[in-house]
PyMOL Python script that loads the backbone (N, CA, C, O; Angstrom):
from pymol import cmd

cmd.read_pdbstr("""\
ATOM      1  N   UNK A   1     -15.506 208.984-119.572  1.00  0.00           N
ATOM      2  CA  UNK A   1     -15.613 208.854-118.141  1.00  0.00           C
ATOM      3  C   UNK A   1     -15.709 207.380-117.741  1.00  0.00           C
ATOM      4  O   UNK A   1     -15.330 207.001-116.633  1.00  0.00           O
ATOM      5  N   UNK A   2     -16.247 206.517-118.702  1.00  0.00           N
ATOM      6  CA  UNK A   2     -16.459 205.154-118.087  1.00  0.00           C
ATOM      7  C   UNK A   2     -15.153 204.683-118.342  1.00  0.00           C
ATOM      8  O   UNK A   2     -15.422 203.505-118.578  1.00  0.00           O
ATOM      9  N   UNK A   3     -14.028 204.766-118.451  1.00  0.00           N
ATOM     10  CA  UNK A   3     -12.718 204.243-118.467  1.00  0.00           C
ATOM     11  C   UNK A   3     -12.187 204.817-117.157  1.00  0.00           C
ATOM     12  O   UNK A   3     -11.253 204.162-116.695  1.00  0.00           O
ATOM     13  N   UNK A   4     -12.516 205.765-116.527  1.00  0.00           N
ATOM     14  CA  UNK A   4     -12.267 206.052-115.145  1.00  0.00           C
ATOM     15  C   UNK A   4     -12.771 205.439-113.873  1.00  0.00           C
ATOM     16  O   UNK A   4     -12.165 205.655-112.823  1.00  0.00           O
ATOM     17  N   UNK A   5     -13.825 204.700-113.903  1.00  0.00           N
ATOM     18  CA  UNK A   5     -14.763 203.869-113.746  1.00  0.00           C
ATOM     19  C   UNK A   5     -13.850 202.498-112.486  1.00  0.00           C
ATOM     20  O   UNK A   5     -12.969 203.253-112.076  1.00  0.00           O
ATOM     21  N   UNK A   6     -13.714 201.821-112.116  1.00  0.00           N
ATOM     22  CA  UNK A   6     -13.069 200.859-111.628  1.00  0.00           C
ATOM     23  C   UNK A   6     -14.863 199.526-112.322  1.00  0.00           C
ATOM     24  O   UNK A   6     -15.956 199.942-112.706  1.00  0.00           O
ATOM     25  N   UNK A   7     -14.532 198.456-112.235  1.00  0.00           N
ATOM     26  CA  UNK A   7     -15.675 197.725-112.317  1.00  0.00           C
ATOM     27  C   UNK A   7     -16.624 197.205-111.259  1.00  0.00           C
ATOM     28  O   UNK A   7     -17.534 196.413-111.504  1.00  0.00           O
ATOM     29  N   UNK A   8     -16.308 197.774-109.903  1.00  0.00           N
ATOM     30  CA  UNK A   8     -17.133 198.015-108.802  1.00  0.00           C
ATOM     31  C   UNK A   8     -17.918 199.259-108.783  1.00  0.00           C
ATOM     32  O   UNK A   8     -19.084 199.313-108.392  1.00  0.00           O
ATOM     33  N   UNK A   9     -17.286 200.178-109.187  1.00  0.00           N
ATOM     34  CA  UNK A   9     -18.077 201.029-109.693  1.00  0.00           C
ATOM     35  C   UNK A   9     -19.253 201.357-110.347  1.00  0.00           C
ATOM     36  O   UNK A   9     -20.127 202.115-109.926  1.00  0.00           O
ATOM     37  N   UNK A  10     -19.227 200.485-111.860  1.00  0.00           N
ATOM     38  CA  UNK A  10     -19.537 200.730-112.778  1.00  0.00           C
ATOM     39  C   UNK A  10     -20.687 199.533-112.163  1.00  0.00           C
ATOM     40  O   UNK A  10     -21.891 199.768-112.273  1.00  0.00           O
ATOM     41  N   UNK A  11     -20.379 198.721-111.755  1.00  0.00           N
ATOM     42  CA  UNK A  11     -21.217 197.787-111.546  1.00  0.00           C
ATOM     43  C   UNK A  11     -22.735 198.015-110.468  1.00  0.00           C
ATOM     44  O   UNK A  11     -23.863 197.525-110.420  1.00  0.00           O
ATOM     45  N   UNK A  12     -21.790 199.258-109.557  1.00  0.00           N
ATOM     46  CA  UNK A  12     -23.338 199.936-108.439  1.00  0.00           C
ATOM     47  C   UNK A  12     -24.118 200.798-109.117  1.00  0.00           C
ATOM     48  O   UNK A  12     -25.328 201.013-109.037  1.00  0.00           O
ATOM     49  N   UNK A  13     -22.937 201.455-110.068  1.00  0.00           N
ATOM     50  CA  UNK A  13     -24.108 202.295-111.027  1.00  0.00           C
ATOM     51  C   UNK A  13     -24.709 201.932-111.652  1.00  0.00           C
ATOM     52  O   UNK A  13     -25.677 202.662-111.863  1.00  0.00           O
ATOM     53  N   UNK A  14     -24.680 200.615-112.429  1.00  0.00           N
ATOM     54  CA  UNK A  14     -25.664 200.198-113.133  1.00  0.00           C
ATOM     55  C   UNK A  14     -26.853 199.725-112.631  1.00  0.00           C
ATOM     56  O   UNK A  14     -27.901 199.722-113.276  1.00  0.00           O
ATOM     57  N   UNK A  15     -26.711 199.251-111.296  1.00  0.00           N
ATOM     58  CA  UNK A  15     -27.431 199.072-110.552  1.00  0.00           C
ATOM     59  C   UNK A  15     -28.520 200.150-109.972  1.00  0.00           C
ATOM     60  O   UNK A  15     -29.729 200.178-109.742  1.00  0.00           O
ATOM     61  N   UNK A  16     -27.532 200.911-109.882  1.00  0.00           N
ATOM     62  CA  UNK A  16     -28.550 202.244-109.453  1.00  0.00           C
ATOM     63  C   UNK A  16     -29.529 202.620-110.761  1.00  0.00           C
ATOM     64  O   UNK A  16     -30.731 202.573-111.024  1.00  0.00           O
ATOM     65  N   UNK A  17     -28.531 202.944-111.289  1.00  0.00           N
ATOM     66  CA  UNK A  17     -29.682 202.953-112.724  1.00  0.00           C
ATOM     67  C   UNK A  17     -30.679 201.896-113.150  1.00  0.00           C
ATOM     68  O   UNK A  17     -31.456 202.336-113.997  1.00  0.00           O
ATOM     69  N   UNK A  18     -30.850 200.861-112.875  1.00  0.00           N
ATOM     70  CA  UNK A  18     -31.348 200.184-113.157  1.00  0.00           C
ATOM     71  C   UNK A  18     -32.640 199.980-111.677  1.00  0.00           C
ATOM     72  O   UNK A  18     -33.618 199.245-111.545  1.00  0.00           O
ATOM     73  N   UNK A  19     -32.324 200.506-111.232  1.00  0.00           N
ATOM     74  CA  UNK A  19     -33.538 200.558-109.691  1.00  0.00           C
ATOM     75  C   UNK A  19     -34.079 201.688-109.798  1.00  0.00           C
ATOM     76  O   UNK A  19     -35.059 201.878-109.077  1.00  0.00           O
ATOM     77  N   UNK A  20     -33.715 202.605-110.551  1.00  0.00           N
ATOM     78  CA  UNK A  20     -33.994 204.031-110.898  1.00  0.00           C
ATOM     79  C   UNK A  20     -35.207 204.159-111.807  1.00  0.00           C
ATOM     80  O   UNK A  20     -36.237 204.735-111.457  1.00  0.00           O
ATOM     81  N   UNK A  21     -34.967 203.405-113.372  1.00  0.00           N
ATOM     82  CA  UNK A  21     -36.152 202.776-114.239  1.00  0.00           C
ATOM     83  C   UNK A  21     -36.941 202.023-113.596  1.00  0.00           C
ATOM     84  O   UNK A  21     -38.145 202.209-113.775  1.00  0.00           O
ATOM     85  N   UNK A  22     -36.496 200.939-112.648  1.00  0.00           N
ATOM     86  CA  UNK A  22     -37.803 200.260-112.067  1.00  0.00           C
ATOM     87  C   UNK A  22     -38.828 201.033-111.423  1.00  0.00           C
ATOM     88  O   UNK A  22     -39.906 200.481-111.199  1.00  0.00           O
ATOM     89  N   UNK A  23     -38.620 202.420-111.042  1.00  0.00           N
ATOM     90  CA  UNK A  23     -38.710 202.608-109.233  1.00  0.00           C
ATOM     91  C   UNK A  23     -39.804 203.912-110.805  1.00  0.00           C
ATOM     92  O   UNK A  23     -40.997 204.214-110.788  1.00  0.00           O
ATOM     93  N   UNK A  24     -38.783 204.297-111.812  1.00  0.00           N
ATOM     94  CA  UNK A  24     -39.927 205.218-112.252  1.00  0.00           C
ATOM     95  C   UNK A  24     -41.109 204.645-113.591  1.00  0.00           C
ATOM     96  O   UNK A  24     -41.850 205.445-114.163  1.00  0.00           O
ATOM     97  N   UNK A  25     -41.082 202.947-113.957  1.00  0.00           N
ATOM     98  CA  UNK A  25     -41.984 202.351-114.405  1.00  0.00           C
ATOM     99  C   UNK A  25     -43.280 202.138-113.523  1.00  0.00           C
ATOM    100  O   UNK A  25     -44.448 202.424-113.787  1.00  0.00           O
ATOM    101  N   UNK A  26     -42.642 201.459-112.217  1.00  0.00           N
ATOM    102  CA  UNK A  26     -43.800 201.415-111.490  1.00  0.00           C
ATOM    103  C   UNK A  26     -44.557 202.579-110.967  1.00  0.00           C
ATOM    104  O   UNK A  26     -45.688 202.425-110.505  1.00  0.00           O
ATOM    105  N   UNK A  27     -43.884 203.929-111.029  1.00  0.00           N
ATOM    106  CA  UNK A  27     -44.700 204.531-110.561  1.00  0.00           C
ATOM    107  C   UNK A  27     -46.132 205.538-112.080  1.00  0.00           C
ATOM    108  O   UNK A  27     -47.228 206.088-111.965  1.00  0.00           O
ATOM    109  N   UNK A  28     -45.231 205.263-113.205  1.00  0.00           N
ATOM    110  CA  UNK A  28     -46.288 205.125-114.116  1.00  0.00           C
ATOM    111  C   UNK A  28     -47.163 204.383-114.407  1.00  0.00           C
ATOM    112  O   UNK A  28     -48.078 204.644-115.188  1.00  0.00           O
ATOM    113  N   UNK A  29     -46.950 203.086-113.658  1.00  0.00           N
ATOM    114  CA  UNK A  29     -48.240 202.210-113.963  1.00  0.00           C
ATOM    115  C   UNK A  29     -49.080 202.429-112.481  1.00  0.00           C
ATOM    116  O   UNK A  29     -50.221 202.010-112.285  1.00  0.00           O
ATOM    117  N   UNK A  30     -48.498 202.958-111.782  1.00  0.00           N
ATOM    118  CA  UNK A  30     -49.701 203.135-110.672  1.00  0.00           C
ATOM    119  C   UNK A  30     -50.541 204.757-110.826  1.00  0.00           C
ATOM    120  O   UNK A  30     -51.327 205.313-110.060  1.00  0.00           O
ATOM    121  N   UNK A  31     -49.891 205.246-112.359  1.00  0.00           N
ATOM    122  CA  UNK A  31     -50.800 206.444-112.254  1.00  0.00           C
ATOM    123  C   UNK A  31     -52.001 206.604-113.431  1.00  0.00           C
ATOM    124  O   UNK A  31     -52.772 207.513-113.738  1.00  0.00           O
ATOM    125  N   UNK A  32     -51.692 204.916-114.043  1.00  0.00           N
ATOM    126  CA  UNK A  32     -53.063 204.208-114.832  1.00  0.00           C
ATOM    127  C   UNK A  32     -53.770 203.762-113.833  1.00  0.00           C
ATOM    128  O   UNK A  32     -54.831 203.328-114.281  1.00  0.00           O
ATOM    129  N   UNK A  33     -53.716 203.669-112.847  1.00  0.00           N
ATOM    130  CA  UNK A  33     -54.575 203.119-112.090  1.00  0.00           C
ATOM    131  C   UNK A  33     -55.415 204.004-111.022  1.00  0.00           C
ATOM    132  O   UNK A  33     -56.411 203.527-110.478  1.00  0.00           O
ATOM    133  N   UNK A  34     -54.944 205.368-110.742  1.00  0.00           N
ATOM    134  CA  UNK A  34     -55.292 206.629-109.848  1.00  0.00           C
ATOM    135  C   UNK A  34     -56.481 207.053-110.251  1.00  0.00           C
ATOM    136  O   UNK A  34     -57.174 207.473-109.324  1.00  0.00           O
ATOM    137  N   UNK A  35     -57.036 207.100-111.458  1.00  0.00           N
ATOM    138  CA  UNK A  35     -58.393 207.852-111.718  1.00  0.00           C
ATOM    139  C   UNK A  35     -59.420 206.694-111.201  1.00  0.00           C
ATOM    140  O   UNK A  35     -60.402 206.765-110.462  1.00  0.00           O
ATOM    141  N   UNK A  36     -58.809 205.601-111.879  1.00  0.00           N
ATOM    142  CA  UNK A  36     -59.956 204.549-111.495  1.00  0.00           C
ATOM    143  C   UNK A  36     -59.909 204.151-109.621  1.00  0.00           C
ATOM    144  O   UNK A  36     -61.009 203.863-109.150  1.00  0.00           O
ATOM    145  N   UNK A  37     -59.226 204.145-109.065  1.00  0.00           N
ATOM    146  CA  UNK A  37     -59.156 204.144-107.883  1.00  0.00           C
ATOM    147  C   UNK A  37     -60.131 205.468-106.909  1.00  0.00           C
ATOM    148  O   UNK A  37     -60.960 205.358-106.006  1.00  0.00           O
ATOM    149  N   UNK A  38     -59.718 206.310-107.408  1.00  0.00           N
ATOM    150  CA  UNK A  38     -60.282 207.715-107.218  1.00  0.00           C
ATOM    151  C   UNK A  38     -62.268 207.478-107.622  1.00  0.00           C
ATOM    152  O   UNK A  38     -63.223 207.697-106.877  1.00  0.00           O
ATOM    153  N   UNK A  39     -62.254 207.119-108.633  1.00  0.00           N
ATOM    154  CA  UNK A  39     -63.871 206.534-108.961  1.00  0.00           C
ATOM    155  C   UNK A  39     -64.414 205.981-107.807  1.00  0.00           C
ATOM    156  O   UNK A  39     -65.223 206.450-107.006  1.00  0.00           O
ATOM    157  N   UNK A  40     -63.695 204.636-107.858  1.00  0.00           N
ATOM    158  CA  UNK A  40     -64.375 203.459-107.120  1.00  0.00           C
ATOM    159  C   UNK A  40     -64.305 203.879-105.773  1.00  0.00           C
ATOM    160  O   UNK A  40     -65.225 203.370-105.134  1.00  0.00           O
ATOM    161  N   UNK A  41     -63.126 205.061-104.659  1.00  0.00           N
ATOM    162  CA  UNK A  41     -63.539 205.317-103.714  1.00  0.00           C
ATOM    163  C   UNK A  41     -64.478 206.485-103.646  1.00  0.00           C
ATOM    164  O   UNK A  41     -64.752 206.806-102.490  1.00  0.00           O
ATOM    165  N   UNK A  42     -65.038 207.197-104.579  1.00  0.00           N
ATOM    166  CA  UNK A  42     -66.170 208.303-104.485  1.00  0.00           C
ATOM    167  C   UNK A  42     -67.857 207.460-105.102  1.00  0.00           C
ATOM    168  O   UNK A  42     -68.972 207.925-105.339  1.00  0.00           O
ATOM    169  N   UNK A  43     -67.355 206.265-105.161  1.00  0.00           N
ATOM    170  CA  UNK A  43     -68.920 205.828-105.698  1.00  0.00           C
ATOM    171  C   UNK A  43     -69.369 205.088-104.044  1.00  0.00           C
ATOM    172  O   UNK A  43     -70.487 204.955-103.546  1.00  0.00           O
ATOM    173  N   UNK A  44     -67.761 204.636-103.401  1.00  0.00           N
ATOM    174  CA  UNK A  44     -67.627 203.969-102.002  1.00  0.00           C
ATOM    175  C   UNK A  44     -68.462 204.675-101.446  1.00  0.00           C
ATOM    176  O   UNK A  44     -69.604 204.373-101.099  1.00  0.00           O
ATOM    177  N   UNK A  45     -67.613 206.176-101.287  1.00  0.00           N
ATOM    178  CA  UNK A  45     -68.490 207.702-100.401  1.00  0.00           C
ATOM    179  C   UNK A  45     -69.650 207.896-100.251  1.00  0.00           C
ATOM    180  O   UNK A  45     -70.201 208.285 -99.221  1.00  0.00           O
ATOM    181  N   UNK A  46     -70.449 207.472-101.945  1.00  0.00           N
ATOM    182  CA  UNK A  46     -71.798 207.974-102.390  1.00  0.00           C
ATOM    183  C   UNK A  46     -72.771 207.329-101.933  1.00  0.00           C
ATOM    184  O   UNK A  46     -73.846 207.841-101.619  1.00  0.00           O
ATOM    185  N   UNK A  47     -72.310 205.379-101.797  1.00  0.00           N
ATOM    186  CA  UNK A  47     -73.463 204.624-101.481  1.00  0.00           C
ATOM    187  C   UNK A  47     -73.240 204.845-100.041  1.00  0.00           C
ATOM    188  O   UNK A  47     -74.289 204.878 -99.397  1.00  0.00           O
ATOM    189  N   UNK A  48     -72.060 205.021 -99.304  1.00  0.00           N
ATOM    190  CA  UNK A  48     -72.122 205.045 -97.688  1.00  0.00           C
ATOM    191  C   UNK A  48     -72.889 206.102 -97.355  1.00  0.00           C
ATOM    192  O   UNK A  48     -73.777 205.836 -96.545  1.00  0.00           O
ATOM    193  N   UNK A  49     -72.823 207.240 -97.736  1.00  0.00           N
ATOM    194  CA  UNK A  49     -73.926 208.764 -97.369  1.00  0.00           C
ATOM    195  C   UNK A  49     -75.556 208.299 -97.518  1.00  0.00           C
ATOM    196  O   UNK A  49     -76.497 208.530 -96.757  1.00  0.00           O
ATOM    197  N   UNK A  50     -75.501 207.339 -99.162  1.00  0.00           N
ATOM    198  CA  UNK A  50     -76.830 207.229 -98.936  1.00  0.00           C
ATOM    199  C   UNK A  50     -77.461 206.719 -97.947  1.00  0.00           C
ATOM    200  O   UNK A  50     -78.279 207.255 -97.199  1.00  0.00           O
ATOM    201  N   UNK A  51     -76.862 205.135 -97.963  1.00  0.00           N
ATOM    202  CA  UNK A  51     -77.310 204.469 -96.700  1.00  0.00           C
ATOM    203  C   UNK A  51     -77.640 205.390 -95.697  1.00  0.00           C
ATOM    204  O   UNK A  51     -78.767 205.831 -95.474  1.00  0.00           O
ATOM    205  N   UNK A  52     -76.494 205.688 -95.041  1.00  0.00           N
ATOM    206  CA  UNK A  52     -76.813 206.671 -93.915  1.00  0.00           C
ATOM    207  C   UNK A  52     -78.243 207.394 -93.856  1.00  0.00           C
ATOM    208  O   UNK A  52     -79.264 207.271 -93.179  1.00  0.00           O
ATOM    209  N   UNK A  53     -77.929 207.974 -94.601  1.00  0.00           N
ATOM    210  CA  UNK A  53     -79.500 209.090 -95.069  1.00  0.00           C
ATOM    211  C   UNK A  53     -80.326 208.404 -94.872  1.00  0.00           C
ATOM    212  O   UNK A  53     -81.132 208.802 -94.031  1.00  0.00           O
ATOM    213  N   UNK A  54     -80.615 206.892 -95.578  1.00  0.00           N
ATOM    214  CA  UNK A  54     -81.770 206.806 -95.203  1.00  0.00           C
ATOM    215  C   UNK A  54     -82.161 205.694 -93.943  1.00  0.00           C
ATOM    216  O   UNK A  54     -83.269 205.593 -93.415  1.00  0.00           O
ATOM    217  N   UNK A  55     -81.189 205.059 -93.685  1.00  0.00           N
ATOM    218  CA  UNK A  55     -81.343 204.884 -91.977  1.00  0.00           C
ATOM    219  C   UNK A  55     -81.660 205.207 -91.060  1.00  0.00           C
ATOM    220  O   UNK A  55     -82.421 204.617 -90.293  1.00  0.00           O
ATOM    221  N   UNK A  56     -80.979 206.559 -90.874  1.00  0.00           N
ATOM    222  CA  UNK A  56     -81.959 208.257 -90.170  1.00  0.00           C
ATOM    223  C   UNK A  56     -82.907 208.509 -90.451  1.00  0.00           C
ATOM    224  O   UNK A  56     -83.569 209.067 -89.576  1.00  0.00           O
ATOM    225  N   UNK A  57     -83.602 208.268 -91.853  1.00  0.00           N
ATOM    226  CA  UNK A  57     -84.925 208.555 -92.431  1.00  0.00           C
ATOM    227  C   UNK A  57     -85.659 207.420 -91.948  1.00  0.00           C
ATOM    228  O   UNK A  57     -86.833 207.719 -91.729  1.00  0.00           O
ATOM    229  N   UNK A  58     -85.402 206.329 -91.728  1.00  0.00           N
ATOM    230  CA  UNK A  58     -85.854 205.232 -91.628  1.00  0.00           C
ATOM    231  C   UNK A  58     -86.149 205.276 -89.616  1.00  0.00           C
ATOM    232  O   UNK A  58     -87.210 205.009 -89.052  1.00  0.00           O
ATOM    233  N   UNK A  59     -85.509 205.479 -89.292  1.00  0.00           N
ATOM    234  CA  UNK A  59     -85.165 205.553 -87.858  1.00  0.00           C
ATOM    235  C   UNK A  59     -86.058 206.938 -86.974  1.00  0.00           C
ATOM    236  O   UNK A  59     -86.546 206.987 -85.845  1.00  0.00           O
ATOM    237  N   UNK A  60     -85.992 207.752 -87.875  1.00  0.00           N
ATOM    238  CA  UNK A  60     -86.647 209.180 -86.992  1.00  0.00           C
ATOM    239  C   UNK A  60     -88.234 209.608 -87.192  1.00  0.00           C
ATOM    240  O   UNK A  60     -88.690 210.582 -86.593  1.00  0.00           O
TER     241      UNK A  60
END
""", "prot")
cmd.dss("prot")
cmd.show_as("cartoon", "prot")
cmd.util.cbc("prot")
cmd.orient("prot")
């Protein structure tokens, strides 16, 4: 098939393919990074509730 190809062709496809691996590297390295993200915004959650809590406690 690549002899059917013209070299404009062959040349967007490689391209495509090649934005294709980028597009699915980066999205594996952003799914090393999802648990820990996921952490650091539920520890965010945990100290903001506390505060709260005891502001109201502090306040009433």
């Amino acid at each position: 098939m690549a002899d059917k190809l013209d070299a404009g062709d062959k040349e967007k496809l490689q391209k495509a393919v090649e934005e294709t691996i980028k597009w699915l590297d980066d999205s594996n390295e952003a799914e090393k990074y999802k648990a820990g993200d996921e952490a650091v915004a539920a520890r965010i959650t945990a100290k903001n509730g506390l505060e709260s809590n005891a502001l109201f406690h502090l306040f009433t």
